[in-house]
PDB file of N, CA, C and O in Angstrom:
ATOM      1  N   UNK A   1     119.986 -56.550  83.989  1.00  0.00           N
ATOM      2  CA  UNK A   1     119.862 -57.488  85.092  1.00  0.00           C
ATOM      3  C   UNK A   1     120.612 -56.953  86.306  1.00  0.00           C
ATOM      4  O   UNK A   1     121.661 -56.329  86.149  1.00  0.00           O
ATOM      5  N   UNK A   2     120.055 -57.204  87.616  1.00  0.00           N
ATOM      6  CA  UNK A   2     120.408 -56.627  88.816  1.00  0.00           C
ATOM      7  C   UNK A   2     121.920 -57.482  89.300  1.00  0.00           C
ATOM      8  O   UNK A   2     121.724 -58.638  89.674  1.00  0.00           O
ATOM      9  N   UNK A   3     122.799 -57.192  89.311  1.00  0.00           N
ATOM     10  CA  UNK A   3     123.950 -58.241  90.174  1.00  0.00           C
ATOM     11  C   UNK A   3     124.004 -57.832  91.428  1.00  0.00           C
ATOM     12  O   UNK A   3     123.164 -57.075  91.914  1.00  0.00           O
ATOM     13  N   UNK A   4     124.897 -58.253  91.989  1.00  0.00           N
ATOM     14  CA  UNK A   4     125.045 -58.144  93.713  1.00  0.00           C
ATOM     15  C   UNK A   4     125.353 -57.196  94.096  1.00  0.00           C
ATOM     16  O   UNK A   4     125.342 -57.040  95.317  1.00  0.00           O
ATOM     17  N   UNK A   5     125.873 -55.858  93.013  1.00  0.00           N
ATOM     18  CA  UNK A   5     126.195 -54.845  93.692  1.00  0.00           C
ATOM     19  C   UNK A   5     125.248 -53.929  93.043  1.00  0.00           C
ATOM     20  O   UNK A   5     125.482 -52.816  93.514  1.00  0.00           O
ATOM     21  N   UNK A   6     124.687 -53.888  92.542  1.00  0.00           N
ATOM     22  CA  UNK A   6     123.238 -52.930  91.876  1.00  0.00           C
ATOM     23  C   UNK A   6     121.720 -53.681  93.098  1.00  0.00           C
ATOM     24  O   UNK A   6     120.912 -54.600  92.960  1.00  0.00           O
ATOM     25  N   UNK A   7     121.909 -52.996  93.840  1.00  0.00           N
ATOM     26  CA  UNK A   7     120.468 -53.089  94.792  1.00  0.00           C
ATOM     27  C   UNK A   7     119.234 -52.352  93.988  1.00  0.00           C
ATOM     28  O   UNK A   7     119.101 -51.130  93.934  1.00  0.00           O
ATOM     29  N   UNK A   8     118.565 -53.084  93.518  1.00  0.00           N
ATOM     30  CA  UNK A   8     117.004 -52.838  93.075  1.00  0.00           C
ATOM     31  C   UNK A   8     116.480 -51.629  93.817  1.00  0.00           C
ATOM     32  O   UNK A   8     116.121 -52.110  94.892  1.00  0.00           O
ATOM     33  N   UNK A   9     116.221 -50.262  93.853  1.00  0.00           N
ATOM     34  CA  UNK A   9     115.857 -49.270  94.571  1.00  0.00           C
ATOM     35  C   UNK A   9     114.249 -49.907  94.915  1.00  0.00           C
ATOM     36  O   UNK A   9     113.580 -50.521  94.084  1.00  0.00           O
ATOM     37  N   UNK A  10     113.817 -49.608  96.315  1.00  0.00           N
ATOM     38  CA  UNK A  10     111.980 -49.769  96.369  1.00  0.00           C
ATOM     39  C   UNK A  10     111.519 -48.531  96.538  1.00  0.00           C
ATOM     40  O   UNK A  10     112.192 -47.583  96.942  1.00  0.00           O
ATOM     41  N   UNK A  11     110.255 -48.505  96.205  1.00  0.00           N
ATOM     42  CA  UNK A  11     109.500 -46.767  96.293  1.00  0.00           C
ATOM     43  C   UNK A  11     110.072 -45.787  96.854  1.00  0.00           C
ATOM     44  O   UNK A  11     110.201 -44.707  96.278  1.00  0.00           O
ATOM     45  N   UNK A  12     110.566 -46.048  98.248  1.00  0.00           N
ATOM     46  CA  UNK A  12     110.912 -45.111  98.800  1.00  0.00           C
ATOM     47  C   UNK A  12     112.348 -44.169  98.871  1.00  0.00           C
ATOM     48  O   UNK A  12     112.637 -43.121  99.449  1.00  0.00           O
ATOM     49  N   UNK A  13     113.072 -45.090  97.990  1.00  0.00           N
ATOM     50  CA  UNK A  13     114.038 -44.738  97.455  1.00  0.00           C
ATOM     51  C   UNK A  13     113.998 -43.776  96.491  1.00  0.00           C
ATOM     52  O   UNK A  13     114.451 -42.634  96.403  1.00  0.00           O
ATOM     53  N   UNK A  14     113.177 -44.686  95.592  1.00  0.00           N
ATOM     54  CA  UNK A  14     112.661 -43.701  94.121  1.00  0.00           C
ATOM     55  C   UNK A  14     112.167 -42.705  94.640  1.00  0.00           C
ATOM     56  O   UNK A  14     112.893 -41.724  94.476  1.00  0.00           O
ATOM     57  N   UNK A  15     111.280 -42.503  95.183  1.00  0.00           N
ATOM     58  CA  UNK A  15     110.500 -41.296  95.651  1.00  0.00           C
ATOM     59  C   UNK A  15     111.655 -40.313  96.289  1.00  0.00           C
ATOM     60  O   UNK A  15     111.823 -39.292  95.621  1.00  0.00           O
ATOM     61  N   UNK A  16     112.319 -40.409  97.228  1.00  0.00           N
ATOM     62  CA  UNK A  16     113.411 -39.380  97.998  1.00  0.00           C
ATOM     63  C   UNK A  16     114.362 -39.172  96.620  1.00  0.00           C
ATOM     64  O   UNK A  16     114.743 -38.002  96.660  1.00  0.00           O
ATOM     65  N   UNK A  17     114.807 -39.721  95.621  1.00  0.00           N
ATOM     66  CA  UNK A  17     115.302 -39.533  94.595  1.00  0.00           C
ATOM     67  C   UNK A  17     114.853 -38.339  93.949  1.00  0.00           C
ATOM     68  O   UNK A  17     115.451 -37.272  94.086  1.00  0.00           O
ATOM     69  N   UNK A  18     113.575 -38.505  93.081  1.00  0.00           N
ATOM     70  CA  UNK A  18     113.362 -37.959  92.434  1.00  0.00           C
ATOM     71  C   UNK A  18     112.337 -36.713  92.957  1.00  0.00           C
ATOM     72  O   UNK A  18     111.841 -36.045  92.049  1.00  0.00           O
ATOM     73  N   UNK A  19     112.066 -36.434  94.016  1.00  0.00           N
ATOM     74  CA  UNK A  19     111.474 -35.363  95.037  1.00  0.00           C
ATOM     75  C   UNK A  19     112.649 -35.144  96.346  1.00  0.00           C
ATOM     76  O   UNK A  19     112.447 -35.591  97.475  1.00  0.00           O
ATOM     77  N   UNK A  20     113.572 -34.572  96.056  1.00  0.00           N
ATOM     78  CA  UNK A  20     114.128 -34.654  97.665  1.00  0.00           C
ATOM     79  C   UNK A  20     113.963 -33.513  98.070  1.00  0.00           C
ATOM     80  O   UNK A  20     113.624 -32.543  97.391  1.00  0.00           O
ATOM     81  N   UNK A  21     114.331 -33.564  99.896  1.00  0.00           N
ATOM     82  CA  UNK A  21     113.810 -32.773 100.945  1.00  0.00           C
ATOM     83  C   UNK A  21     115.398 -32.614 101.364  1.00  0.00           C
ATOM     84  O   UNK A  21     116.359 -33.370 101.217  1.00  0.00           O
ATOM     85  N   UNK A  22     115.269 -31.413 101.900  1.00  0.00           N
ATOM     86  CA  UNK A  22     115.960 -30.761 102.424  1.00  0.00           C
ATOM     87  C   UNK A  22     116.283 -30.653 104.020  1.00  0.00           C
ATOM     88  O   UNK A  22     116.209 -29.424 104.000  1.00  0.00           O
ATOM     89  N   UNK A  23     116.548 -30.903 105.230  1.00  0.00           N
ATOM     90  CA  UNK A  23     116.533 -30.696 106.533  1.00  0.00           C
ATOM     91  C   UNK A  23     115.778 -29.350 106.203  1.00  0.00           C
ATOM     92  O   UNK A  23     115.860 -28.660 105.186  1.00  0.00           O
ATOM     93  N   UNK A  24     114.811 -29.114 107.651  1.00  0.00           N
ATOM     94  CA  UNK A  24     114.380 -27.367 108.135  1.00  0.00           C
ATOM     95  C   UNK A  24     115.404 -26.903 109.412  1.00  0.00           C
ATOM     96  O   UNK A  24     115.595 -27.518 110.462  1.00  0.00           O
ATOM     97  N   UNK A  25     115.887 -25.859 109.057  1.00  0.00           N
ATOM     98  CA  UNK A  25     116.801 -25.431 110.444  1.00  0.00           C
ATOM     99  C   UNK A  25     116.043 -24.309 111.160  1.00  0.00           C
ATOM    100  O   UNK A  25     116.542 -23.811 112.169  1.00  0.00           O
ATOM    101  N   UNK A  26     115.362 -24.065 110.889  1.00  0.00           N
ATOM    102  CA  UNK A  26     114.130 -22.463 111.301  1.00  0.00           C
ATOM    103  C   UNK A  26     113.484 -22.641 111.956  1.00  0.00           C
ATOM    104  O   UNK A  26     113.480 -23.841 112.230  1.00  0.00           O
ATOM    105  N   UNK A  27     112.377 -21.760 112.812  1.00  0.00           N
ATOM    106  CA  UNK A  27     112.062 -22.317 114.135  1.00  0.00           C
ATOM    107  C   UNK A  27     111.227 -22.874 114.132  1.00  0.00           C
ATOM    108  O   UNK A  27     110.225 -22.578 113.482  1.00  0.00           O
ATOM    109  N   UNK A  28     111.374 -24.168 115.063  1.00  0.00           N
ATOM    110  CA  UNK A  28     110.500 -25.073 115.321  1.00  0.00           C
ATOM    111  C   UNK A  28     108.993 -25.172 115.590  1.00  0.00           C
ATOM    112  O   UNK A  28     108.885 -25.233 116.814  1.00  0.00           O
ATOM    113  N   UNK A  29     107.705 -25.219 114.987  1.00  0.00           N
ATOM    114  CA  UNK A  29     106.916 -24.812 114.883  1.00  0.00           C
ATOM    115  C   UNK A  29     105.560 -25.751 113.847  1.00  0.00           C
ATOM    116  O   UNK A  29     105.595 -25.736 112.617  1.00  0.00           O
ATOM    117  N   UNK A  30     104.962 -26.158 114.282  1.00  0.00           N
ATOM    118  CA  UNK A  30     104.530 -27.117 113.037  1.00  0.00           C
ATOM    119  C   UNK A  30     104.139 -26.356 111.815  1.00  0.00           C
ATOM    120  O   UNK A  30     104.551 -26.662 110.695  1.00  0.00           O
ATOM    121  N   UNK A  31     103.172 -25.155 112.101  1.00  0.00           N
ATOM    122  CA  UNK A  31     103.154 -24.467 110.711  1.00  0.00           C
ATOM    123  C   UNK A  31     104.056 -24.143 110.164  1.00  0.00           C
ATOM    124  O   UNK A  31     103.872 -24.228 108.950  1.00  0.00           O
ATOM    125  N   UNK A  32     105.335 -23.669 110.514  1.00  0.00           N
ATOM    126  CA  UNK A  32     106.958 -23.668 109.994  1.00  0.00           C
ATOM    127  C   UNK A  32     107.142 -24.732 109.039  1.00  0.00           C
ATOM    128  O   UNK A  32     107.346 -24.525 107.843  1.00  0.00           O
ATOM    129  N   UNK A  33     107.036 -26.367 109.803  1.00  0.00           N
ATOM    130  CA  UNK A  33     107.419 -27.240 109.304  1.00  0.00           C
ATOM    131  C   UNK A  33     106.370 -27.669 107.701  1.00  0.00           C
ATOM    132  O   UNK A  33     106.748 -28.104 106.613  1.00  0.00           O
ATOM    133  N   UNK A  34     105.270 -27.380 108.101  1.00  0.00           N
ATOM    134  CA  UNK A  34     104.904 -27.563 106.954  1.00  0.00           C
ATOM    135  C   UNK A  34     104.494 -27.074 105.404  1.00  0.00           C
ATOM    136  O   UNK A  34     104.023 -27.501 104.350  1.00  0.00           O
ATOM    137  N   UNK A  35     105.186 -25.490 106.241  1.00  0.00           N
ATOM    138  CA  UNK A  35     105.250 -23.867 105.324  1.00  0.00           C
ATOM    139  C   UNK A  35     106.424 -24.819 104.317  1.00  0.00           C
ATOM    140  O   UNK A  35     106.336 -24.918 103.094  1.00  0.00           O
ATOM    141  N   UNK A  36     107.352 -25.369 105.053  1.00  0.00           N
ATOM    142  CA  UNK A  36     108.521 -25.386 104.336  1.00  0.00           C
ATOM    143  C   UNK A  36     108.589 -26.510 103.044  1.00  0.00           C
ATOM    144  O   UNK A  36     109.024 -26.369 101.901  1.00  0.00           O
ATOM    145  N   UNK A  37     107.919 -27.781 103.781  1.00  0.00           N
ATOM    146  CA  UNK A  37     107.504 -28.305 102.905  1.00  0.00           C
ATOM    147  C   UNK A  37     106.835 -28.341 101.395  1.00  0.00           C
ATOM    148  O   UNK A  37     107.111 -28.908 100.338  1.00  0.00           O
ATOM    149  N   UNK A  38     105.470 -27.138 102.008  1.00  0.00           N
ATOM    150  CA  UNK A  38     105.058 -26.946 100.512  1.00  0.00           C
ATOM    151  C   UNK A  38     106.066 -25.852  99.969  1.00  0.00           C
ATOM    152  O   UNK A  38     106.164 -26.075  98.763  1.00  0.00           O
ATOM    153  N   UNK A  39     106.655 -25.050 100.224  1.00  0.00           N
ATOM    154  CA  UNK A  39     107.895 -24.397  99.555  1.00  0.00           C
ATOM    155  C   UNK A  39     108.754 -25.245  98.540  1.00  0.00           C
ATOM    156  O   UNK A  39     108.725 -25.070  97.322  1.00  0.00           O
ATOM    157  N   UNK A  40     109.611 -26.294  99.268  1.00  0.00           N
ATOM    158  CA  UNK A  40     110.081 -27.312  99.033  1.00  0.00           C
ATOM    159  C   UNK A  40     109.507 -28.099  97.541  1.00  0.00           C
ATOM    160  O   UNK A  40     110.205 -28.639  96.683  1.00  0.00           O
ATOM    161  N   UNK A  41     108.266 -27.980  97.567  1.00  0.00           N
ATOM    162  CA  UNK A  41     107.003 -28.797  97.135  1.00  0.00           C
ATOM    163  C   UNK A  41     106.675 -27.924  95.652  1.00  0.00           C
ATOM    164  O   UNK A  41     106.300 -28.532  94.650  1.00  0.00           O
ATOM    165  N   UNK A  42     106.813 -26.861  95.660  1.00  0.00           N
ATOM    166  CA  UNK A  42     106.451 -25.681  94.672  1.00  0.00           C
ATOM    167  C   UNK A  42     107.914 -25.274  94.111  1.00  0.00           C
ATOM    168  O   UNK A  42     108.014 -24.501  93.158  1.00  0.00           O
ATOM    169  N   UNK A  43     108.852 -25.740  94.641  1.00  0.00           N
ATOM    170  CA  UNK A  43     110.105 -25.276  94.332  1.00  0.00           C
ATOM    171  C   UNK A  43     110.618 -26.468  92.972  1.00  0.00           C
ATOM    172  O   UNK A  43     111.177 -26.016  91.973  1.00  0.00           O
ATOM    173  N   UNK A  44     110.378 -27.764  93.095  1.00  0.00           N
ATOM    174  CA  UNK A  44     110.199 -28.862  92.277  1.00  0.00           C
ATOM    175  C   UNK A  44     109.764 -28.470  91.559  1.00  0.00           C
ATOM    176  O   UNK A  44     110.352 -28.164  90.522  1.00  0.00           O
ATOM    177  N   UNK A  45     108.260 -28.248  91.806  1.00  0.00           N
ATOM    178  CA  UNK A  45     107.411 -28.494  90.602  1.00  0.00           C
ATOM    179  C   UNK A  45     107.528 -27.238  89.284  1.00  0.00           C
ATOM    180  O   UNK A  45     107.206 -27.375  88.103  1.00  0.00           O
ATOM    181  N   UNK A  46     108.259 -25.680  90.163  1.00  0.00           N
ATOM    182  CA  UNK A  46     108.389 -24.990  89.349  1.00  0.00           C
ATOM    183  C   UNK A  46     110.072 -25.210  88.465  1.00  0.00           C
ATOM    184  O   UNK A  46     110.544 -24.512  87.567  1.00  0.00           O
ATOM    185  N   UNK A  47     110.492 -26.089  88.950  1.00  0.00           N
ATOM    186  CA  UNK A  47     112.253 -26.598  88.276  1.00  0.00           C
ATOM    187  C   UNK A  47     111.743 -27.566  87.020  1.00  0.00           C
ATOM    188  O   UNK A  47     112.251 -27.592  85.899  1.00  0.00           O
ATOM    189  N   UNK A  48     110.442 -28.473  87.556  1.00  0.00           N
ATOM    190  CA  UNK A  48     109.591 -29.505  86.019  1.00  0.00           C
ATOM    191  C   UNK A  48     109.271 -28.756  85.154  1.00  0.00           C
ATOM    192  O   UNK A  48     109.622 -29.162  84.046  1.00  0.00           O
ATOM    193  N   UNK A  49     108.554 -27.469  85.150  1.00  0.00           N
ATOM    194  CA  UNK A  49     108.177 -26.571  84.741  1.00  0.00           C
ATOM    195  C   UNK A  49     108.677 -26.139  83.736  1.00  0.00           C
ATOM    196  O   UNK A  49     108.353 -26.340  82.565  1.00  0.00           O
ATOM    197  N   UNK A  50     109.904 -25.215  84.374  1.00  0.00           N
ATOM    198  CA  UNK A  50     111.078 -24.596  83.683  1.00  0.00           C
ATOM    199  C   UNK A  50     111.401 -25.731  82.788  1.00  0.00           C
ATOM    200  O   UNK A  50     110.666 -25.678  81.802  1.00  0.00           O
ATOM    201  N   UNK A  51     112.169 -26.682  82.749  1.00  0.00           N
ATOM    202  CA  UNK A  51     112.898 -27.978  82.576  1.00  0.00           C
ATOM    203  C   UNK A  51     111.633 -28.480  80.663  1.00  0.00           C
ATOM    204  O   UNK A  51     111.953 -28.607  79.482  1.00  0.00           O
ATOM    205  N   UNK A  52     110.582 -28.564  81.248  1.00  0.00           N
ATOM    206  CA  UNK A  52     109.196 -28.501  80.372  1.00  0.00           C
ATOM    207  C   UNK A  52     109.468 -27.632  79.342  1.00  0.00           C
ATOM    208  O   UNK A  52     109.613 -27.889  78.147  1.00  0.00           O
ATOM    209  N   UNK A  53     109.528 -26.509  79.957  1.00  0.00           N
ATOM    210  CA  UNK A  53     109.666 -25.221  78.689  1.00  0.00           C
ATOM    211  C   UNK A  53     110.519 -25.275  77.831  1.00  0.00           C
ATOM    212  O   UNK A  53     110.293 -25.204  76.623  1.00  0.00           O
ATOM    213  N   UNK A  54     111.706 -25.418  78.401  1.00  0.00           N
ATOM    214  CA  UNK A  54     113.007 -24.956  77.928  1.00  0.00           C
ATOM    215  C   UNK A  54     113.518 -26.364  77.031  1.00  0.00           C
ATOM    216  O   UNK A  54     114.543 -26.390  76.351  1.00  0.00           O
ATOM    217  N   UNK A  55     112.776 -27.254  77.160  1.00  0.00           N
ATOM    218  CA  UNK A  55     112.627 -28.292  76.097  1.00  0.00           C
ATOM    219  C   UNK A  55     111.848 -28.439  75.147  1.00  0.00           C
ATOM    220  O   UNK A  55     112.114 -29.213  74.228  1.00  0.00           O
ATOM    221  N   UNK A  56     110.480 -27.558  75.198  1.00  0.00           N
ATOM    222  CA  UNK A  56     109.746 -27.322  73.687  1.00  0.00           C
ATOM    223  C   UNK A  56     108.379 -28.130  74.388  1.00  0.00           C
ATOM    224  O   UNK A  56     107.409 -28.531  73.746  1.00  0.00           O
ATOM    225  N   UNK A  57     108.530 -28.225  75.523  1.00  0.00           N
ATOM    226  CA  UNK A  57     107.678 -29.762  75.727  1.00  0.00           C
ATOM    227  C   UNK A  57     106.189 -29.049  76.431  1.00  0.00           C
ATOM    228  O   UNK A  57     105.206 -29.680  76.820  1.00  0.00           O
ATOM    229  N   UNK A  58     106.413 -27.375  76.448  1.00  0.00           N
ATOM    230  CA  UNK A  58     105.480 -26.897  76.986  1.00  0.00           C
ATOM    231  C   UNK A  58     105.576 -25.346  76.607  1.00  0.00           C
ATOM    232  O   UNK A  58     106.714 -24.889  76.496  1.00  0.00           O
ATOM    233  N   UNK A  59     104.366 -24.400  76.374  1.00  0.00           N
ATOM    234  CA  UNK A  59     104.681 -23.480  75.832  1.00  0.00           C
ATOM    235  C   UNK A  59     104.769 -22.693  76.781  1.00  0.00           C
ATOM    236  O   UNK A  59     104.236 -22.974  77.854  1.00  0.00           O
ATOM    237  N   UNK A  60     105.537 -21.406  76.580  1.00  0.00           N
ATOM    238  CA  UNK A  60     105.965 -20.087  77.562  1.00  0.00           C
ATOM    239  C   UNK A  60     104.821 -19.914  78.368  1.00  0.00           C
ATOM    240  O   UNK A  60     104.787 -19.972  79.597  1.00  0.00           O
ATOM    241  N   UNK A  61     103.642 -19.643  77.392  1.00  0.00           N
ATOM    242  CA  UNK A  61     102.323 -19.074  77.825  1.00  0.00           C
ATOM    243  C   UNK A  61     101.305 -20.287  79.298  1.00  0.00           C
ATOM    244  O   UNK A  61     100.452 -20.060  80.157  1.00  0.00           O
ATOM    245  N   UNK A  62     102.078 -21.509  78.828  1.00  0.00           N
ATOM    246  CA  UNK A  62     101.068 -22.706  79.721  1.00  0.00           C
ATOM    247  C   UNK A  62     101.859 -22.706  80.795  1.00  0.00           C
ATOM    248  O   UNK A  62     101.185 -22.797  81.821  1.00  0.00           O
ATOM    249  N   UNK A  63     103.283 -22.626  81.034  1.00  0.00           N
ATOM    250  CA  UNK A  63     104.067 -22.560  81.770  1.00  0.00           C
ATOM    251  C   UNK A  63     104.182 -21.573  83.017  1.00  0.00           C
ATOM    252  O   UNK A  63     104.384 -21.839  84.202  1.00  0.00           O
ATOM    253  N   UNK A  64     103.957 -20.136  82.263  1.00  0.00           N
ATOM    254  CA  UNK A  64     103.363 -19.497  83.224  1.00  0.00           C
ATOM    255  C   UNK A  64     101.927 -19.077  83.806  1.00  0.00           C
ATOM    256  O   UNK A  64     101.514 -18.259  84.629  1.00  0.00           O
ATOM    257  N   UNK A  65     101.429 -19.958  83.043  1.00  0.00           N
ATOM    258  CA  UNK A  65     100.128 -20.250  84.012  1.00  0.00           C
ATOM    259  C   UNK A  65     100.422 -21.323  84.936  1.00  0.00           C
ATOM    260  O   UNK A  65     100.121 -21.154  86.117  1.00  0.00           O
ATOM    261  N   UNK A  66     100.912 -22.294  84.604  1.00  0.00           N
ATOM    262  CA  UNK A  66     100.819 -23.006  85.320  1.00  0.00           C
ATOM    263  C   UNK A  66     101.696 -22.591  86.788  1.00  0.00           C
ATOM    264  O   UNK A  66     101.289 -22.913  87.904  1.00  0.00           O
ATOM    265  N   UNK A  67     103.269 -21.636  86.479  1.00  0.00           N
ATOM    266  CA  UNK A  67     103.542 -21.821  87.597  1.00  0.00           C
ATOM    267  C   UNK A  67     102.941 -20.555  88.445  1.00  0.00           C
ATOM    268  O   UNK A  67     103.639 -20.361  89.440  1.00  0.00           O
ATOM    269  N   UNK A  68     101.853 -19.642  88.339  1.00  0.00           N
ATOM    270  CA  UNK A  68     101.202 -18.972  88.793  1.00  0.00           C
ATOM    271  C   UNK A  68     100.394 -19.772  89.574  1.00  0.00           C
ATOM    272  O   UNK A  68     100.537 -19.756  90.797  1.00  0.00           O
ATOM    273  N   UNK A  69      99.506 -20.521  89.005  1.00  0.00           N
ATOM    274  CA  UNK A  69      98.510 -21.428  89.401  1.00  0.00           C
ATOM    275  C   UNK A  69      99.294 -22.171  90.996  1.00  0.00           C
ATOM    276  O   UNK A  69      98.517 -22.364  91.931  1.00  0.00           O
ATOM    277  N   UNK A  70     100.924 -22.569  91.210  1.00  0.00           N
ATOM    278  CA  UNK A  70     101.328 -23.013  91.699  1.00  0.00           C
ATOM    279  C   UNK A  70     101.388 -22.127  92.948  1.00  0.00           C
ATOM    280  O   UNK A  70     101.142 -22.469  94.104  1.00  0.00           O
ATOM    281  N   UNK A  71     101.827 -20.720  92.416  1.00  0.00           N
ATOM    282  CA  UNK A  71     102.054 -19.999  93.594  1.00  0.00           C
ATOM    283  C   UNK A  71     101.055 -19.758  94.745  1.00  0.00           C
ATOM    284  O   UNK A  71     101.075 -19.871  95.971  1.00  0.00           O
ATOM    285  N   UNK A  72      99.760 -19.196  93.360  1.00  0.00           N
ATOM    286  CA  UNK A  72      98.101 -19.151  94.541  1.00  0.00           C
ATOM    287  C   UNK A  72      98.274 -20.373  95.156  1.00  0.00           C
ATOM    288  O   UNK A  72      98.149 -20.138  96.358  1.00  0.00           O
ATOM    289  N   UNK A  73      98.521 -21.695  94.977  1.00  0.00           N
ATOM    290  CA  UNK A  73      98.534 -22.731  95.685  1.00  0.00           C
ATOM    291  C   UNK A  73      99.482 -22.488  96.955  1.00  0.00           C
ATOM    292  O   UNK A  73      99.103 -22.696  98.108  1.00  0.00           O
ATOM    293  N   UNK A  74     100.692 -22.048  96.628  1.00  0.00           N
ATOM    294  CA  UNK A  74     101.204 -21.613  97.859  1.00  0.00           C
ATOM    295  C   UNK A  74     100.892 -20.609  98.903  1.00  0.00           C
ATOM    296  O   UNK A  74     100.928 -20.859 100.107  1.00  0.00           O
ATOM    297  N   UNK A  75     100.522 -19.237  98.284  1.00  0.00           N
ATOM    298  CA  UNK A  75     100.180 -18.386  99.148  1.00  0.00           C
ATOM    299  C   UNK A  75      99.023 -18.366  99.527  1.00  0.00           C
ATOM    300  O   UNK A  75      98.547 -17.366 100.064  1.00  0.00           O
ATOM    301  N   UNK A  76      98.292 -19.554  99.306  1.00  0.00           N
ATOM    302  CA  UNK A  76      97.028 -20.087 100.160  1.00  0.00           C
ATOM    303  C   UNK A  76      97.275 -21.039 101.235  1.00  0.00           C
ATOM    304  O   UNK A  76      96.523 -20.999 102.208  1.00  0.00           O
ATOM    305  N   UNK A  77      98.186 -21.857 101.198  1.00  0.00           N
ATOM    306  CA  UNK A  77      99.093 -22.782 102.247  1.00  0.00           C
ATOM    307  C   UNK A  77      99.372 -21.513 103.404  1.00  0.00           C
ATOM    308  O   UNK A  77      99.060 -21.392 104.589  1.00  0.00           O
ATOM    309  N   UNK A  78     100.149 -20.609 102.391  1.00  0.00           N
ATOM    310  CA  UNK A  78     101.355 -19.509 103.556  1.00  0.00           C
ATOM    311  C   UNK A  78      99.843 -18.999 104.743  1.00  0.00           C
ATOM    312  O   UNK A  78      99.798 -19.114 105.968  1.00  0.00           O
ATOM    313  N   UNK A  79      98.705 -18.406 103.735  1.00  0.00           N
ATOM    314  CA  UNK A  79      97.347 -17.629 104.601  1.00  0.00           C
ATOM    315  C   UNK A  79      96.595 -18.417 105.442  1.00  0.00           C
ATOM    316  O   UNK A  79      96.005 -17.934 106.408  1.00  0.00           O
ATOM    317  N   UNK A  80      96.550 -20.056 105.051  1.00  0.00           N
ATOM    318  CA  UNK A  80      95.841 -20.925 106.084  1.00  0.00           C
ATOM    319  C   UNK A  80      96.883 -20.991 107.123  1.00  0.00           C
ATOM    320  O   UNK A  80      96.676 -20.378 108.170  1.00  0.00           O
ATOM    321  N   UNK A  81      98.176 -21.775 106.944  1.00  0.00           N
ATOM    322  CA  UNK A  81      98.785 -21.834 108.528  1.00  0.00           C
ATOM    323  C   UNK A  81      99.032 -20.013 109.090  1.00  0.00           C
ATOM    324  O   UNK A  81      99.484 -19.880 110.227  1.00  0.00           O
ATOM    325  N   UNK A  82      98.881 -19.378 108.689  1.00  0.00           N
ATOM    326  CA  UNK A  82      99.260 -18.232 109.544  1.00  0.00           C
ATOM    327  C   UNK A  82     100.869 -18.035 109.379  1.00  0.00           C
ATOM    328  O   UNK A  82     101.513 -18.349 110.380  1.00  0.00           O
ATOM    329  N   UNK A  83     101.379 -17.707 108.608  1.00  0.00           N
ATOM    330  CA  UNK A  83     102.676 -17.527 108.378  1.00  0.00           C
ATOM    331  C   UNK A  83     102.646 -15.843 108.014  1.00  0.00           C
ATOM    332  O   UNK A  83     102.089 -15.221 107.109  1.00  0.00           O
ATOM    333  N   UNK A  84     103.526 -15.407 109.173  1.00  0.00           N
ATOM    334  CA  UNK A  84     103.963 -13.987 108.779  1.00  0.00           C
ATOM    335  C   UNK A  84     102.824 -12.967 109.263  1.00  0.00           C
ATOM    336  O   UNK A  84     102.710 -11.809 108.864  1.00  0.00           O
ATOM    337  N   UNK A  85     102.106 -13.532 110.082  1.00  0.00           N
ATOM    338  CA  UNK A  85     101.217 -12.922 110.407  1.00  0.00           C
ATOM    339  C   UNK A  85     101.426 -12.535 111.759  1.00  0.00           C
ATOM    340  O   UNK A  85     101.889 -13.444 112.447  1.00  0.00           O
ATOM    341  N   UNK A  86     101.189 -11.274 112.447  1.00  0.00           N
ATOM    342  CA  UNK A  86     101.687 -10.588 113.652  1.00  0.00           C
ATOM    343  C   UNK A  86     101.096 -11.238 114.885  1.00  0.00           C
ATOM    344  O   UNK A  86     100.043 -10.634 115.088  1.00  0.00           O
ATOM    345  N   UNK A  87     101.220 -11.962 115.598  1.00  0.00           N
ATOM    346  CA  UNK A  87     100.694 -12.643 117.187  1.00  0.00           C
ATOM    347  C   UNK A  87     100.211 -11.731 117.937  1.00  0.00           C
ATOM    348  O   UNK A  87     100.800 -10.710 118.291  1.00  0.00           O
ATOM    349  N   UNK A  88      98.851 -12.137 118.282  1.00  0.00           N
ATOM    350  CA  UNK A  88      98.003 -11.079 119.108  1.00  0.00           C
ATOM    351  C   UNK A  88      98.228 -11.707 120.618  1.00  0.00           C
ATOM    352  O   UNK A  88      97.844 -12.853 120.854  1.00  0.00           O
ATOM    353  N   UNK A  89      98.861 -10.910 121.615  1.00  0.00           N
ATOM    354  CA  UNK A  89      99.265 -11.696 122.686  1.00  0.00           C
ATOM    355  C   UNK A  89      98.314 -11.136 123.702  1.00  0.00           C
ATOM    356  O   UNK A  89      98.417 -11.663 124.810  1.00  0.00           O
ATOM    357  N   UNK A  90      97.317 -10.090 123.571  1.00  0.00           N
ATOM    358  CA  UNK A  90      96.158 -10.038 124.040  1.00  0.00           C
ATOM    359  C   UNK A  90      95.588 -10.758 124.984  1.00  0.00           C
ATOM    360  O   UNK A  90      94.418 -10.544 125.303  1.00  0.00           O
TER     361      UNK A  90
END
């Protein structure tokens, strides 16, 4: 039972809890901002991953598929915004 000093968390609590974000200090840029994010985003999901394995709860072999599977997900993010790619000032 909740008393007066245990505040009931709402979604958004839970959610920044159990996914948190980090400030970006790097340059300002929207593809930046949202490079970082899915970084951020792939960085989780490969810590569930690990966390999965190393508990029996997933095998070596699914694990690293899966966090492969994660990365093409990223370095398809990194190739759509244009990250790291040389500016044609042309």
């Amino acid at each position: 039972m909740w008393n007066k000093l245990m505040v009931k968390p709402n979604q958004e609590q839970k959610y920044s809890f159990i996914y948190p974000r980090s400030r970006y200090y790097g340059e300002f840029k929207p593809e930046n901002l949202i490079f970082n994010a899915n970084l951020q985003e792939f960085a989780q999901k490969v810590g569930y991953v690990a966390n999965l394995e190393t508990g029996g709860k997933l095998s070596p072999e699914d694990a690293y598929k899966y966090i492969q599977t994660l990365w093409k997900e990223l370095k398809h993010s990194k190739q759509e915004l244009r990250i790291g790619l040389k500016q044609d000032n042309s």
